[in-house]
N, CA and C atoms of all chains as a GROMACS GRO file, in nm:
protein
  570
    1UNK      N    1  -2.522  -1.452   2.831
    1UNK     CA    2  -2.584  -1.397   2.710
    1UNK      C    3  -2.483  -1.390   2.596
    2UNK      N    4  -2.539  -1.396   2.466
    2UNK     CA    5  -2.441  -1.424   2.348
    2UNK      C    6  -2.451  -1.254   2.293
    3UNK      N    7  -2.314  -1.201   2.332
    3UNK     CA    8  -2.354  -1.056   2.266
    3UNK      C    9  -2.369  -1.074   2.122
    4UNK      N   10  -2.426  -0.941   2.100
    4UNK     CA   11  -2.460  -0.882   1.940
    4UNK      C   12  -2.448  -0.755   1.962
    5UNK      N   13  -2.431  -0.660   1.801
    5UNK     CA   14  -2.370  -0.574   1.777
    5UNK      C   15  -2.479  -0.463   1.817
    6UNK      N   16  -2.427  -0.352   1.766
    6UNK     CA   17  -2.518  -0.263   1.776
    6UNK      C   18  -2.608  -0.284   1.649
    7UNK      N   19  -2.573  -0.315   1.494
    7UNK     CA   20  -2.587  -0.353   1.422
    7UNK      C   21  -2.692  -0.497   1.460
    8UNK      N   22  -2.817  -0.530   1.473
    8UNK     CA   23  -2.845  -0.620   1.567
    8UNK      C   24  -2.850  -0.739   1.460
    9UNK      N   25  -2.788  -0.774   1.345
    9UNK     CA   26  -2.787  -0.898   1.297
    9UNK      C   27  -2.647  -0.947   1.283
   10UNK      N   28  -2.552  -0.889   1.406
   10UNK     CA   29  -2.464  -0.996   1.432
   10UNK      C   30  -2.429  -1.052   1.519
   11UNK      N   31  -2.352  -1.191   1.546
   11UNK     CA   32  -2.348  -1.272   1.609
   11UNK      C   33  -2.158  -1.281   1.641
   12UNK      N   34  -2.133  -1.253   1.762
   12UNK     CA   35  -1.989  -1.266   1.767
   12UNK      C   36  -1.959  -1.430   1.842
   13UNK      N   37  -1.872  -1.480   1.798
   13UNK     CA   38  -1.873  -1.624   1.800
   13UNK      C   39  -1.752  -1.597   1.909
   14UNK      N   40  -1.823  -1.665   2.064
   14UNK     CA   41  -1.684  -1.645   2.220
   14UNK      C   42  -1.681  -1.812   2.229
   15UNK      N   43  -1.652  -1.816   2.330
   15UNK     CA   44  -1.592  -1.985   2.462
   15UNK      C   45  -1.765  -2.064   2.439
   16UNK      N   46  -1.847  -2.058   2.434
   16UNK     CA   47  -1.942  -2.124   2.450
   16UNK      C   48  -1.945  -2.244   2.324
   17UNK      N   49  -2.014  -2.364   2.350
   17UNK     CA   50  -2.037  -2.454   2.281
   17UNK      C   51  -2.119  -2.397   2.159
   18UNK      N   52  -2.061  -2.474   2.018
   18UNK     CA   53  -2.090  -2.445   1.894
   18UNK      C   54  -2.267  -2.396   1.919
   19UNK      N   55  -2.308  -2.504   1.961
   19UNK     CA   56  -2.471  -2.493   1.940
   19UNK      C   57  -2.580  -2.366   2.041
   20UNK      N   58  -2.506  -2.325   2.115
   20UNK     CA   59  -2.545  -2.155   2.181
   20UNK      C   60  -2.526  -2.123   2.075
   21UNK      N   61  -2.438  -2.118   2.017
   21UNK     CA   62  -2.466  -2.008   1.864
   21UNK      C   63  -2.537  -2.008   1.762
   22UNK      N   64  -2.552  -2.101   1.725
   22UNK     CA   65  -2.648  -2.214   1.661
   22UNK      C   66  -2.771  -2.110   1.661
   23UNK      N   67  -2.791  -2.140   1.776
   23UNK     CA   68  -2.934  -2.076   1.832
   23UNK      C   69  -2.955  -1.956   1.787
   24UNK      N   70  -2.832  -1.882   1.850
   24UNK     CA   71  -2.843  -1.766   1.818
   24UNK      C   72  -2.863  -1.713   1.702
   25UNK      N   73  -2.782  -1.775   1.582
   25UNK     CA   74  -2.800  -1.773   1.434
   25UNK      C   75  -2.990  -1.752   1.386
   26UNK      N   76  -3.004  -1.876   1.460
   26UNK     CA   77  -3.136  -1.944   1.423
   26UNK      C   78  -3.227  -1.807   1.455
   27UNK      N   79  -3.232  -1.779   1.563
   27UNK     CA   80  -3.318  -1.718   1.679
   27UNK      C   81  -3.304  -1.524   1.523
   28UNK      N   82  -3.175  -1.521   1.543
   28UNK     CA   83  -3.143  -1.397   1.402
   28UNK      C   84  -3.222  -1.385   1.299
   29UNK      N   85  -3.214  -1.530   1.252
   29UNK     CA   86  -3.288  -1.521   1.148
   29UNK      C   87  -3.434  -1.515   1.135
   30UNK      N   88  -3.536  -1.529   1.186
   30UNK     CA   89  -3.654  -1.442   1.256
   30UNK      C   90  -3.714  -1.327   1.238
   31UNK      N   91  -3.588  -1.242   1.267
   31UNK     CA   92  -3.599  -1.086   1.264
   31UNK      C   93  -3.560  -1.039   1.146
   32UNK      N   94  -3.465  -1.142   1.069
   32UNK     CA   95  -3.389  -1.087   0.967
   32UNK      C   96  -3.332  -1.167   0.886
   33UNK      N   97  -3.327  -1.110   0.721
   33UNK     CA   98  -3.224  -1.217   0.620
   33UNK      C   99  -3.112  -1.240   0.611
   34UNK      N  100  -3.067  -1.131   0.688
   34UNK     CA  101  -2.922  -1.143   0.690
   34UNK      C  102  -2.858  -1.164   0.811
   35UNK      N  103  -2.782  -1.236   0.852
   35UNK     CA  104  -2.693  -1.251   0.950
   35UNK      C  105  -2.537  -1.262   0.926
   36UNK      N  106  -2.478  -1.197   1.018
   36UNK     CA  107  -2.338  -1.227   0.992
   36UNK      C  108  -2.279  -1.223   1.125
   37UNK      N  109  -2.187  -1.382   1.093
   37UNK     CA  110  -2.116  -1.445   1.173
   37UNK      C  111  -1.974  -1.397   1.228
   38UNK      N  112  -1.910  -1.322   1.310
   38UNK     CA  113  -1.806  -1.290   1.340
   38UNK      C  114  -1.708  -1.349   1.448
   39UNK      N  115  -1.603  -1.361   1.449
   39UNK     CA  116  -1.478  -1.427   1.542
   39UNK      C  117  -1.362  -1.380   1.520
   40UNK      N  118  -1.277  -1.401   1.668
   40UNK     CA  119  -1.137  -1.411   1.608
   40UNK      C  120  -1.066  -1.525   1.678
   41UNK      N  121  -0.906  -1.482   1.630
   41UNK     CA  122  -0.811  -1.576   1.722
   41UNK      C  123  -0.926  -1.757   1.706
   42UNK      N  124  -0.895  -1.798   1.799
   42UNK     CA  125  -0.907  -1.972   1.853
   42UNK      C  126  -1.097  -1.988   1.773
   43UNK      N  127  -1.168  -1.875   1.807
   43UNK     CA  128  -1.277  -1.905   1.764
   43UNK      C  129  -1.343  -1.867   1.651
   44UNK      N  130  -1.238  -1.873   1.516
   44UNK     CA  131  -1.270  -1.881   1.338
   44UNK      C  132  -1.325  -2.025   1.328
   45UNK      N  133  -1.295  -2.105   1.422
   45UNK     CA  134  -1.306  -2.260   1.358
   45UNK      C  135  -1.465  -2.327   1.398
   46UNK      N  136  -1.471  -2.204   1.530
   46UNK     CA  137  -1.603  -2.257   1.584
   46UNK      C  138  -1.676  -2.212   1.520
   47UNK      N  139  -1.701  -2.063   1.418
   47UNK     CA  140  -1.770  -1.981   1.314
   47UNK      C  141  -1.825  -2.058   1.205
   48UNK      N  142  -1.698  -2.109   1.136
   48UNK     CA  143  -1.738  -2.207   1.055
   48UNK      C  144  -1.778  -2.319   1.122
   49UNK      N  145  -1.811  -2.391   1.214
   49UNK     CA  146  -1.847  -2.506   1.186
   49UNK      C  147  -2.035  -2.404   1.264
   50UNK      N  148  -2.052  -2.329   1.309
   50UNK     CA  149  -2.185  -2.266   1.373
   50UNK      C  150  -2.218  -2.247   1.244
   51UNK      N  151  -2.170  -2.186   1.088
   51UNK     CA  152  -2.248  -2.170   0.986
   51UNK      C  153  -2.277  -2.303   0.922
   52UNK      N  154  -2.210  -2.365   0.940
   52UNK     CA  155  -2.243  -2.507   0.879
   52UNK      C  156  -2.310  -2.637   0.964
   53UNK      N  157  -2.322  -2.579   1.059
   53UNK     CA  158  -2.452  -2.640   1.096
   53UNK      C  159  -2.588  -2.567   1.107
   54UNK      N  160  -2.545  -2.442   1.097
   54UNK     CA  161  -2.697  -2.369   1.048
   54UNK      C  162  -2.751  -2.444   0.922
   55UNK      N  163  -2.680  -2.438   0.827
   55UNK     CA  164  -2.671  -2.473   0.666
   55UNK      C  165  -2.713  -2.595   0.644
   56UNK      N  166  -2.662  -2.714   0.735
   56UNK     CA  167  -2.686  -2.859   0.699
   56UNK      C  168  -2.776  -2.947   0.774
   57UNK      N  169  -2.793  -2.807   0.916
   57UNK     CA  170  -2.941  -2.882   0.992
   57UNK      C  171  -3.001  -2.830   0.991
   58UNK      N  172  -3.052  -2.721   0.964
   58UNK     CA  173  -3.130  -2.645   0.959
   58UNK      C  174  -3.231  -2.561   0.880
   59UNK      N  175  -3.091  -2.490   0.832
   59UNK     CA  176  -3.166  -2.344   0.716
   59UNK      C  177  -3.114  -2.381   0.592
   60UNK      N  178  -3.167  -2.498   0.546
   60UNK     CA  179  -3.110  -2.486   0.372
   60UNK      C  180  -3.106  -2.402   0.267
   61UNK      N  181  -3.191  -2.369   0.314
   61UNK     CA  182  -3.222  -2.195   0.182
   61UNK      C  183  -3.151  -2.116   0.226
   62UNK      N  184  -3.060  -2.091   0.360
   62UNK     CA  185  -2.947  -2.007   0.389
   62UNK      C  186  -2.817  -2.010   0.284
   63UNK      N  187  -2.784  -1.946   0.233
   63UNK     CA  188  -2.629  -1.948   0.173
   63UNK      C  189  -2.560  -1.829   0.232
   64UNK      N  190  -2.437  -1.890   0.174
   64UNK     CA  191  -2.296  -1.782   0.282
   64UNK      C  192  -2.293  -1.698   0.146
   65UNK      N  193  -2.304  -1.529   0.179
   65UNK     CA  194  -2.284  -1.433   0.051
   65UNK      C  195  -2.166  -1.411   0.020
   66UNK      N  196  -2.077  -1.414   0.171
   66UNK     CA  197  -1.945  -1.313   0.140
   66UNK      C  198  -1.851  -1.390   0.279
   67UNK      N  199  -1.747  -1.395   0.246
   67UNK     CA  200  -1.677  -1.447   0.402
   67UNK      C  201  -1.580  -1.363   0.388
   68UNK      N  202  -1.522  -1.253   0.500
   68UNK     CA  203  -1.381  -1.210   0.466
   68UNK      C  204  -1.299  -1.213   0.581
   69UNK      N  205  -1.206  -1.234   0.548
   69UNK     CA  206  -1.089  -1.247   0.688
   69UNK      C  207  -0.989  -1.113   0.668
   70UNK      N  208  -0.955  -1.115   0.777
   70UNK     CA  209  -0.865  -0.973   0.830
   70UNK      C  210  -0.794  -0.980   0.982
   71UNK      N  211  -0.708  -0.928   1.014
   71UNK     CA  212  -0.629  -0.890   1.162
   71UNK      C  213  -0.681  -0.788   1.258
   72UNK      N  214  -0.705  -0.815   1.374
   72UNK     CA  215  -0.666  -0.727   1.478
   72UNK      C  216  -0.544  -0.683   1.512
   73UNK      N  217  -0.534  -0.601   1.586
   73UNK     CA  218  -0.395  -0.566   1.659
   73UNK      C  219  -0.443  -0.549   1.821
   74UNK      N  220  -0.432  -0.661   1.888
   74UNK     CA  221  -0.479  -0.623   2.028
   74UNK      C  222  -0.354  -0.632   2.110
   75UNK      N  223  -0.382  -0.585   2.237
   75UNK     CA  224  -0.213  -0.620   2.316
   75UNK      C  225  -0.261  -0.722   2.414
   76UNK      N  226  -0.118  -0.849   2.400
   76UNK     CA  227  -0.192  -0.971   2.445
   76UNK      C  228  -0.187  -0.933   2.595
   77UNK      N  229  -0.248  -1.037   2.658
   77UNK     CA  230  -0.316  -1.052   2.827
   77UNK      C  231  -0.140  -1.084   2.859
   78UNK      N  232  -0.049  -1.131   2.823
   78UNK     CA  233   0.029  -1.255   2.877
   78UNK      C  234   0.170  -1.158   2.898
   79UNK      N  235   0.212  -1.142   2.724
   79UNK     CA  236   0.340  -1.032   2.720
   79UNK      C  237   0.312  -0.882   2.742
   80UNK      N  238   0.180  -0.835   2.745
   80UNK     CA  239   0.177  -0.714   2.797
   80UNK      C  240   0.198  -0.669   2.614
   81UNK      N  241   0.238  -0.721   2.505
   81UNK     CA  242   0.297  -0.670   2.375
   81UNK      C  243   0.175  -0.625   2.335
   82UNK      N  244   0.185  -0.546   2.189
   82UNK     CA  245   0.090  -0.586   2.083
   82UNK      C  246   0.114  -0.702   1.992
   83UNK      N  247  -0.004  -0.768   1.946
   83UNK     CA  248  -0.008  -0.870   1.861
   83UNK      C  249  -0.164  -0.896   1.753
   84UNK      N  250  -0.097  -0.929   1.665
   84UNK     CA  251  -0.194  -0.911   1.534
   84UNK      C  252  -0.293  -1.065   1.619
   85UNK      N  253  -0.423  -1.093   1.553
   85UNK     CA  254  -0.468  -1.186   1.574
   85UNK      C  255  -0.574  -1.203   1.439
   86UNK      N  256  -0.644  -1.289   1.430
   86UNK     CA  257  -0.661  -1.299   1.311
   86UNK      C  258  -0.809  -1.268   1.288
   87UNK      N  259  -0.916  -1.254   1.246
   87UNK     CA  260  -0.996  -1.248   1.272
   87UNK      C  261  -1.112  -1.320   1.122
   88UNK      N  262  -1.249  -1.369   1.134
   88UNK     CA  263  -1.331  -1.382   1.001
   88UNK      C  264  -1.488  -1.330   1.037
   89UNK      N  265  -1.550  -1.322   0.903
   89UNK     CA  266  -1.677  -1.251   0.885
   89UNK      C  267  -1.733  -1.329   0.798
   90UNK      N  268  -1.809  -1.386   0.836
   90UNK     CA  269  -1.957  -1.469   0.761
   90UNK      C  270  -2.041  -1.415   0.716
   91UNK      N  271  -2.081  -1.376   0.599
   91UNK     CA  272  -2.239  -1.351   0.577
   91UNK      C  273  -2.296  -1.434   0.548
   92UNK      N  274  -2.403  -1.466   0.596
   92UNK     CA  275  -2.599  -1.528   0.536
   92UNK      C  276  -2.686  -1.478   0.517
   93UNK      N  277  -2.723  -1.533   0.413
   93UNK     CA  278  -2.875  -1.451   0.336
   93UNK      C  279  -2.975  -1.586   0.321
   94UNK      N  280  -3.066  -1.567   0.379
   94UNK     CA  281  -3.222  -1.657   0.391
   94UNK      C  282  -3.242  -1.561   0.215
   95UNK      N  283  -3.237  -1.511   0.156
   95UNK     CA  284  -3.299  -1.412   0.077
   95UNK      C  285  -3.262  -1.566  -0.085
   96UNK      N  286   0.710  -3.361   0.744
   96UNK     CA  287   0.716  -3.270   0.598
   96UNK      C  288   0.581  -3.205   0.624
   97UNK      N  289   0.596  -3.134   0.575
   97UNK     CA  290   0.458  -3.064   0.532
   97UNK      C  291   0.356  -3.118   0.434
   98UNK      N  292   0.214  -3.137   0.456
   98UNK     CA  293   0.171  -3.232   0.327
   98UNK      C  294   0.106  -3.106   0.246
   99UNK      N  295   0.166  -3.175   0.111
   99UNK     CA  296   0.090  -3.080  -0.012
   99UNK      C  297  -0.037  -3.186  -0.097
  100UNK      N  298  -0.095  -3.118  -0.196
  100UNK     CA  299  -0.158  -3.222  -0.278
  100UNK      C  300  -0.120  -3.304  -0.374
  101UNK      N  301  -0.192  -3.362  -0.476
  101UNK     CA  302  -0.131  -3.381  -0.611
  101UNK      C  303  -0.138  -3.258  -0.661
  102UNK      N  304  -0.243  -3.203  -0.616
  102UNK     CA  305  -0.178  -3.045  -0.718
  102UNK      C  306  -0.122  -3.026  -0.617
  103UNK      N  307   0.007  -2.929  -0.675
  103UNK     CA  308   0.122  -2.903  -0.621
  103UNK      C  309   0.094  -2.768  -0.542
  104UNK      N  310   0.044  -2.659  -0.555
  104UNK     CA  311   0.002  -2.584  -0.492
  104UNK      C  312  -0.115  -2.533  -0.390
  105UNK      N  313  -0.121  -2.673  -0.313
  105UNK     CA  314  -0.232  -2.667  -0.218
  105UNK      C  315  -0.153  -2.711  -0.050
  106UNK      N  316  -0.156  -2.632   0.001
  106UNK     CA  317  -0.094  -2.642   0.142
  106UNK      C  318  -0.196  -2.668   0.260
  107UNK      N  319  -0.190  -2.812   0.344
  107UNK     CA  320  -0.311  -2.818   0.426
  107UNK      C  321  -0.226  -2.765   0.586
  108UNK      N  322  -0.300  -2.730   0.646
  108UNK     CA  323  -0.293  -2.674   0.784
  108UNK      C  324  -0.297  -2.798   0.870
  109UNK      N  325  -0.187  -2.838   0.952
  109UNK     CA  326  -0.208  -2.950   1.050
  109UNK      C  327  -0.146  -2.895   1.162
  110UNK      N  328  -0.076  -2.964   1.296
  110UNK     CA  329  -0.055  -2.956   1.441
  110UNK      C  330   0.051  -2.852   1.434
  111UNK      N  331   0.178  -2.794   1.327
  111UNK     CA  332   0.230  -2.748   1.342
  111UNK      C  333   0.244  -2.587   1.392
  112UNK      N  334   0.335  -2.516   1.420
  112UNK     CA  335   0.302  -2.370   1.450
  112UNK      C  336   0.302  -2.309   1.304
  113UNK      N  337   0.232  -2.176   1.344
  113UNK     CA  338   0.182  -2.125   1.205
  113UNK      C  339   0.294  -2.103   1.083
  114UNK      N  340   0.421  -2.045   1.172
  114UNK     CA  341   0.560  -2.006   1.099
  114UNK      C  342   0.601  -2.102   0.979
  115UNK      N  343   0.546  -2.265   1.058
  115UNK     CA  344   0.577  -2.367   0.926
  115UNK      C  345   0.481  -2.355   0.801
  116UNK      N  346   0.354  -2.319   0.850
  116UNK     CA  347   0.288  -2.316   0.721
  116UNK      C  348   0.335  -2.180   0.648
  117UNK      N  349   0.358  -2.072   0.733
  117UNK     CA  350   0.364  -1.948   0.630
  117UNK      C  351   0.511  -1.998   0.529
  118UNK      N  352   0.607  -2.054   0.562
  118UNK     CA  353   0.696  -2.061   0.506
  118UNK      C  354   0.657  -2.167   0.384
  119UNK      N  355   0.599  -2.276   0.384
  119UNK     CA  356   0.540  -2.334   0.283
  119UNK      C  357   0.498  -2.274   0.169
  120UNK      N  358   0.378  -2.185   0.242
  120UNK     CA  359   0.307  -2.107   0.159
  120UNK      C  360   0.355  -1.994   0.031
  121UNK      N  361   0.486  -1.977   0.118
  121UNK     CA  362   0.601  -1.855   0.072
  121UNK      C  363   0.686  -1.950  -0.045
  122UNK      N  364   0.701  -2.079   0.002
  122UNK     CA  365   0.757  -2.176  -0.123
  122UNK      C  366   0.715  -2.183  -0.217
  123UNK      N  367   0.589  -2.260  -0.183
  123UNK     CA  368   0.525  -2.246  -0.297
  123UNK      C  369   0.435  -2.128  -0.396
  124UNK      N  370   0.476  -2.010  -0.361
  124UNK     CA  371   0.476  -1.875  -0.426
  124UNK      C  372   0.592  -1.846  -0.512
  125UNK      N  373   0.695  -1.919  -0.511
  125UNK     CA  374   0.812  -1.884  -0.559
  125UNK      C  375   0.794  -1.973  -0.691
  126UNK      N  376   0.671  -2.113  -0.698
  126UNK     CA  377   0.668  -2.197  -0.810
  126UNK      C  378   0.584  -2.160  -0.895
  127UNK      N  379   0.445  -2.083  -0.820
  127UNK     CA  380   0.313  -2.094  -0.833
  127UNK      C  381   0.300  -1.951  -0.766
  128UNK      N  382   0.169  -1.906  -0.918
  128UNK     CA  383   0.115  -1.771  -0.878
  128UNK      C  384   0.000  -1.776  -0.789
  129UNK      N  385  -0.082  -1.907  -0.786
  129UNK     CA  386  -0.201  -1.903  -0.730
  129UNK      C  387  -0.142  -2.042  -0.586
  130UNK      N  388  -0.196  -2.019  -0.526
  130UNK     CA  389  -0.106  -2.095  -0.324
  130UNK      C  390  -0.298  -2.138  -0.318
  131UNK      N  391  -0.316  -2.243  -0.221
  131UNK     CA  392  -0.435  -2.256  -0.148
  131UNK      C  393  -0.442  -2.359  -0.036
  132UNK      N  394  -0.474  -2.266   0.066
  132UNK     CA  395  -0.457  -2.336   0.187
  132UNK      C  396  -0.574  -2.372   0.253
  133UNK      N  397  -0.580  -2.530   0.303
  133UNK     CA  398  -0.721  -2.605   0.306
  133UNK      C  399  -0.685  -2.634   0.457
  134UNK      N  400  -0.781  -2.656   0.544
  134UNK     CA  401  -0.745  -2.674   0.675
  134UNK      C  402  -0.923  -2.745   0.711
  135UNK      N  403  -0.919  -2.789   0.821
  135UNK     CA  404  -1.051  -2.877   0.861
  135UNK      C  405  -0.998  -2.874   1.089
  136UNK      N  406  -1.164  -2.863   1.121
  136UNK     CA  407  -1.183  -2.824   1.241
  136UNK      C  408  -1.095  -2.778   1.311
  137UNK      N  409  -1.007  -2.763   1.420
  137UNK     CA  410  -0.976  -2.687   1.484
  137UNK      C  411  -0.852  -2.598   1.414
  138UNK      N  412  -0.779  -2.644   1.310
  138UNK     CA  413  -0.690  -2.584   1.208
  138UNK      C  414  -0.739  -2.515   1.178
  139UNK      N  415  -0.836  -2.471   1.144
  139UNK     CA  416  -0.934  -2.368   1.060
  139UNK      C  417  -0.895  -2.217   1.102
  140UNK      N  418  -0.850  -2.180   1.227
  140UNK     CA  419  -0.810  -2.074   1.282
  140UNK      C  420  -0.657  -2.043   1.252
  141UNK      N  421  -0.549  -2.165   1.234
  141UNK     CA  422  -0.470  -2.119   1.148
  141UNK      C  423  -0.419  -2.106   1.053
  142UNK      N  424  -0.513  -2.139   0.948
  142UNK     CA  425  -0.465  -2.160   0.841
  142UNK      C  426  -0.550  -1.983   0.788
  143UNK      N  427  -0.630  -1.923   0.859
  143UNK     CA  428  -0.713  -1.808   0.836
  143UNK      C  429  -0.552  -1.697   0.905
  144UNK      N  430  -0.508  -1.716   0.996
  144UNK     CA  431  -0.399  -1.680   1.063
  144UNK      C  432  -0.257  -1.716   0.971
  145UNK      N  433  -0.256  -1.809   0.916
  145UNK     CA  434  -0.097  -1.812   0.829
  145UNK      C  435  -0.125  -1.756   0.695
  146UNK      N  436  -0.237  -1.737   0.655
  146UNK     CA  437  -0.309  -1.636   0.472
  146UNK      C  438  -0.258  -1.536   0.568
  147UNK      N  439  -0.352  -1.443   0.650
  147UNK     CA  440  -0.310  -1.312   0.738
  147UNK      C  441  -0.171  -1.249   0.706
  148UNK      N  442  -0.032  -1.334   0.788
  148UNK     CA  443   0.066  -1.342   0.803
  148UNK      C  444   0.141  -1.346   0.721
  149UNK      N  445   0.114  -1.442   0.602
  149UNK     CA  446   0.172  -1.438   0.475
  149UNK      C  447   0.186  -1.300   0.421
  150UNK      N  448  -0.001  -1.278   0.389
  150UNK     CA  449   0.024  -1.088   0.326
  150UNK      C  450   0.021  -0.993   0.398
  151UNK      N  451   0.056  -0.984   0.545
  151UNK     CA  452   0.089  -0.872   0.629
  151UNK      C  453   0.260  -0.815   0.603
  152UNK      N  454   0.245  -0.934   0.608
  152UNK     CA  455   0.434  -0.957   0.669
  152UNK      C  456   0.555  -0.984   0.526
  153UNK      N  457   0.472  -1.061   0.487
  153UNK     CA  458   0.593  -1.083   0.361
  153UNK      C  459   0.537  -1.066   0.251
  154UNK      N  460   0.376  -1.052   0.155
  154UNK     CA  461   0.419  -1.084   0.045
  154UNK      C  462   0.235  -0.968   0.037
  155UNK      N  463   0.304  -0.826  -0.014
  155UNK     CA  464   0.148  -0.764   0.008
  155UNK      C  465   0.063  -0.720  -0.098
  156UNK      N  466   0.138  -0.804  -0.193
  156UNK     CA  467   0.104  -0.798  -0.347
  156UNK      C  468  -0.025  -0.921  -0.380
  157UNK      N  469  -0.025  -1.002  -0.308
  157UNK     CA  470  -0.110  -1.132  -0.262
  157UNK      C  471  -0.232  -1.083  -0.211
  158UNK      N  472  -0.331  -1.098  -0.255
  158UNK     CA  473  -0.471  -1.150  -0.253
  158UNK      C  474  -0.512  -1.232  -0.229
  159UNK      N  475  -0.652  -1.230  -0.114
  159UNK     CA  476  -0.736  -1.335  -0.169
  159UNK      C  477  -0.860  -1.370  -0.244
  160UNK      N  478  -0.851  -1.432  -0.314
  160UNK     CA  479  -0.954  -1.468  -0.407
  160UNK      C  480  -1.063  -1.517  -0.421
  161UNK      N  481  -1.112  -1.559  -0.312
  161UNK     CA  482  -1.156  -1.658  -0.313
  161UNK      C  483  -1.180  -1.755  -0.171
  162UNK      N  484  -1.278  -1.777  -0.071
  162UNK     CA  485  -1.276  -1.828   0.025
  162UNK      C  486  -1.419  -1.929   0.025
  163UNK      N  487  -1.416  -2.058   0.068
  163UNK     CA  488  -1.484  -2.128   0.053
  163UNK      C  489  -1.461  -2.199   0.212
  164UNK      N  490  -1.619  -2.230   0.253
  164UNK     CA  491  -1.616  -2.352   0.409
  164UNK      C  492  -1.734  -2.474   0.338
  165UNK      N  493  -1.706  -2.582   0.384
  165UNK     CA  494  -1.824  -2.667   0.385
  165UNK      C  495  -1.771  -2.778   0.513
  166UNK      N  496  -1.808  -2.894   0.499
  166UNK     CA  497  -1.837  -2.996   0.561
  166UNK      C  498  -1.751  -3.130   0.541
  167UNK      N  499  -1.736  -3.204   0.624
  167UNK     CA  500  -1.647  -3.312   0.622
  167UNK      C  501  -1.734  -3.429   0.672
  168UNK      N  502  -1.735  -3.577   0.673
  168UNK     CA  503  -1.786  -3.610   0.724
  168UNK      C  504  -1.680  -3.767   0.779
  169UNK      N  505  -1.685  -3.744   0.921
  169UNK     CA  506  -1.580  -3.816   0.905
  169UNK      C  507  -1.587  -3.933   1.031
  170UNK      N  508  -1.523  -4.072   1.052
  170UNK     CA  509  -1.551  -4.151   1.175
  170UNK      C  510  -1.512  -4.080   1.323
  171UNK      N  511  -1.518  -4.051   1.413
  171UNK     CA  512  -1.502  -3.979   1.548
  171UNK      C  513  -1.367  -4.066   1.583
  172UNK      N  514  -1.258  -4.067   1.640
  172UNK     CA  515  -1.134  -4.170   1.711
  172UNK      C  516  -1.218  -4.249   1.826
  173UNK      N  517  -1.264  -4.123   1.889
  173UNK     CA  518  -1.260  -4.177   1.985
  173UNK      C  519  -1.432  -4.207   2.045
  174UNK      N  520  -1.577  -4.189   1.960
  174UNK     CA  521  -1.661  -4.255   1.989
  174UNK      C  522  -1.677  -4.339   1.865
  175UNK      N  523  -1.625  -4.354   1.752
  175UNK     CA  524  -1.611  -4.435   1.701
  175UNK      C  525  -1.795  -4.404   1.582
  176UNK      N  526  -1.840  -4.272   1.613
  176UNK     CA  527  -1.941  -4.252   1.543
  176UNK      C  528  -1.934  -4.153   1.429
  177UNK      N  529  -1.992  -4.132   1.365
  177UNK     CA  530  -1.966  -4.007   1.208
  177UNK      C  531  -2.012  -3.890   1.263
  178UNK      N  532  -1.914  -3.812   1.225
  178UNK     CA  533  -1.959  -3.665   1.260
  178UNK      C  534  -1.893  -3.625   1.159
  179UNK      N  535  -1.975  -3.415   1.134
  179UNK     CA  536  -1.939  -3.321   1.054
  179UNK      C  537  -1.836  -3.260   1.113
  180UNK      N  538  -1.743  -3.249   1.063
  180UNK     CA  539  -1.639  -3.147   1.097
  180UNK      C  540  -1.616  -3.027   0.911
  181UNK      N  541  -1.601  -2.897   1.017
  181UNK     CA  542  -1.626  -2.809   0.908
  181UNK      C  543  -1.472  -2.765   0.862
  182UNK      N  544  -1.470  -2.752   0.720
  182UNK     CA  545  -1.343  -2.672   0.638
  182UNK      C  546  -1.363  -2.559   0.575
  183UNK      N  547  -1.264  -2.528   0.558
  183UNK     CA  548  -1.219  -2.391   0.465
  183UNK      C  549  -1.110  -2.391   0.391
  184UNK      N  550  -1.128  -2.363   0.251
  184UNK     CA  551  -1.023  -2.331   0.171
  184UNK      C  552  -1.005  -2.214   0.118
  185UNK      N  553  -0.908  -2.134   0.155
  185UNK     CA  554  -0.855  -1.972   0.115
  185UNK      C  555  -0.782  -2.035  -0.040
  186UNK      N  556  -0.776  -1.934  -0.109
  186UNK     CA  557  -0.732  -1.911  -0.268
  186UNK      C  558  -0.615  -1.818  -0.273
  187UNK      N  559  -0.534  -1.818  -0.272
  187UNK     CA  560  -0.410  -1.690  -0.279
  187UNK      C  561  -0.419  -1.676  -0.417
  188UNK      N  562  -0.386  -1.566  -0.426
  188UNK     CA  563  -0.319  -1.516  -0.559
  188UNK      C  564  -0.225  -1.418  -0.620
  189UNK      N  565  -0.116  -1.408  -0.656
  189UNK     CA  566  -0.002  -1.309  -0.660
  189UNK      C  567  -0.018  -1.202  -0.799
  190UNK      N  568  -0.140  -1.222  -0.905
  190UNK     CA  569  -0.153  -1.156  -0.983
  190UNK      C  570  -0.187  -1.066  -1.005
   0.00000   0.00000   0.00000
């Protein structure tokens, strides 16, 4: 299952192939005008390319409102450290 | 080398570790008030990660301004067919 927030129009972007999300986007927009796309670390790249294929196969009347990027501070799996990681936020509006 | 544009203040994100781009980025801050770093598919995560790093760590007077993703369209290497691959360009700004 592709979690979502408590907030139920978001979509956190994990390991699964671009197009599970896709769906999920799709499946969002349904219930709602707004969706927003979230990731961090390795999977910002898969975010953007899940909004832009919402955008270019799909939902043309979708536009991105707001994108903002920012850091975590999680402690990695590996060094046991803390480490910043990076994180982004998509918005879409069907509106 | 690091590739820049013809405009001189555009830094693209390629195979390297992030440290090389932040230091670029930090160069060309020293020429230029406004930096912009363009990156395409799997770069996309660090070039969102070397903006981060830049104004965490060294320079926290820097903003961003400005964030833009769209689409690429480009031959595949290795099936030899056209596909979308998605970008992003962050906007710095020191003003």
């Amino acid at each position: 299952m592709i979690k979502t927030d408590d907030e139920d129009n978001v979509i956190f972007i994990g390991n699964k192939a671009p197009m599970n999300y896709v769906v999920a986007v799709l499946t969002e927009f349904k219930k709602s005008d707004d969706v927003v796309v979230k990731a961090r670390g390795r999977a910002i790249s898969k975010a953007v390319e899940t909004v832009e294929i919402v955008r270019k196969k799909f939902l043309s009347d979708v536009s991105v409102t707001d994108i903002k990027i920012g850091s975590e501070n999680i402690i990695d799996d590996k060094t046991n450290k803390p480490m910043d990681i990076p994180t982004i936020e998509l918005y879409m509006s069907s509106k």
